[in-house]
VMD Tcl script that draws the C-alpha trace (Angstrom):
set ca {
  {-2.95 12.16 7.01}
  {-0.82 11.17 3.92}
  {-1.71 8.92 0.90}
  {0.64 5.93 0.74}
  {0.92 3.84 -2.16}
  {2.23 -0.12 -1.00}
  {3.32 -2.51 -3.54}
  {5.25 -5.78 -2.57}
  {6.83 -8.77 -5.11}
  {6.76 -11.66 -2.18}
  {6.94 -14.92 -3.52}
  {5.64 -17.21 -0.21}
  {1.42 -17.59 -0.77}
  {0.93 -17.37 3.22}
  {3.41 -14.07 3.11}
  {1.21 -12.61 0.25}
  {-1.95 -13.10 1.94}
  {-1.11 -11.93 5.47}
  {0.33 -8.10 3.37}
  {-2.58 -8.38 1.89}
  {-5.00 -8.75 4.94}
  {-2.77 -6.27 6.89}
  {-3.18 -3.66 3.87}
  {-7.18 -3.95 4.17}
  {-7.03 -4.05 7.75}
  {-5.14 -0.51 8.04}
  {-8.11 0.67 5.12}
  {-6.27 0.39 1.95}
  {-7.85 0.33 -1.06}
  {-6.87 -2.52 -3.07}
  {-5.75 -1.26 -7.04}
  {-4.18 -4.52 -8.14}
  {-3.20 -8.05 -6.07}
  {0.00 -6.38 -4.78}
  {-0.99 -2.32 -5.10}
  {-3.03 -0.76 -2.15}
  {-3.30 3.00 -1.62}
  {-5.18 5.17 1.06}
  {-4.34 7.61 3.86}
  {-3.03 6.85 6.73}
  {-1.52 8.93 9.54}
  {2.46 8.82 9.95}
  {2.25 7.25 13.39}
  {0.06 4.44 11.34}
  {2.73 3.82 8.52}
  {5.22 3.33 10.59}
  {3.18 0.67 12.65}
  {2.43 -1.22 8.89}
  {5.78 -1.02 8.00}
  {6.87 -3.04 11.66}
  {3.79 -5.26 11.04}
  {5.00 -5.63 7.26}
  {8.45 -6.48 7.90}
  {8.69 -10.06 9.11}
  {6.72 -11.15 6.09}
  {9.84 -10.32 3.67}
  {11.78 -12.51 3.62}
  {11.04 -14.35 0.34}
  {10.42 -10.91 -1.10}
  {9.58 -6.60 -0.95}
  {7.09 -4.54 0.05}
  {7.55 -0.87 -0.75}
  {5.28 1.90 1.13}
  {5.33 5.18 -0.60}
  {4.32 7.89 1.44}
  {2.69 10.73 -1.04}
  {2.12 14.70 0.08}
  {-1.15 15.86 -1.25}
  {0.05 18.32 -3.48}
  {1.91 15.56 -5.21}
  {-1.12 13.29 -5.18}
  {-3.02 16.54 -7.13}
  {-0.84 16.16 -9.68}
  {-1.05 12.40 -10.50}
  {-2.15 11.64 -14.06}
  {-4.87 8.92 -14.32}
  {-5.42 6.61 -17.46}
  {-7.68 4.27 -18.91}
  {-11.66 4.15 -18.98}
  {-12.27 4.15 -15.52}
  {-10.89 6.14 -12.36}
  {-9.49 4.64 -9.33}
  {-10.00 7.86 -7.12}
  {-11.83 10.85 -7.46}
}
mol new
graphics top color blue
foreach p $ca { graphics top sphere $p radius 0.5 }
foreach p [lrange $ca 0 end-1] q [lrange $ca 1 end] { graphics top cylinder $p $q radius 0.2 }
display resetview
């Protein structure tokens, strides 16, 4: 399984929420309204990118697919940690 990182700028409310419900449903964690990271298995992030798709067109979604050894080395800021 990789972590993926998915962010999106979409402008259409109904979009928004259906990325949004189709992030939680695949087990992302929600960081910020538009920022949801987990792990997902390749097979899977391909399937949320198909299911993602149709709901651009009034904006982006970007998914970010991150090796483990690169997710190691992530710096974390601020008073409280997101992951452990």
């Amino acid at each position: 399984m990789l972590r993926v990182l998915v962010t999106y700028d979409i402008t259409d409310d109904k979009a928004r929420k259906k990325i949004s419900d189709c992030c939680l449903d695949y087990g992302l964690d929600r960081w910020q309204y538009s920022v949801f990271s987990g792990r997902l298995k390749p097979v899977h992030i391909r399937a949320l990118a198909k299911a993602l798709e149709p709901l651009t067109e009034t904006g982006a979604v970007l998914i970010v697919p991150i090796a483990a050894d690169d997710w190691d080395k992530r710096i974390e800021l601020g008073a409280e940690s997101i992951y452990e």
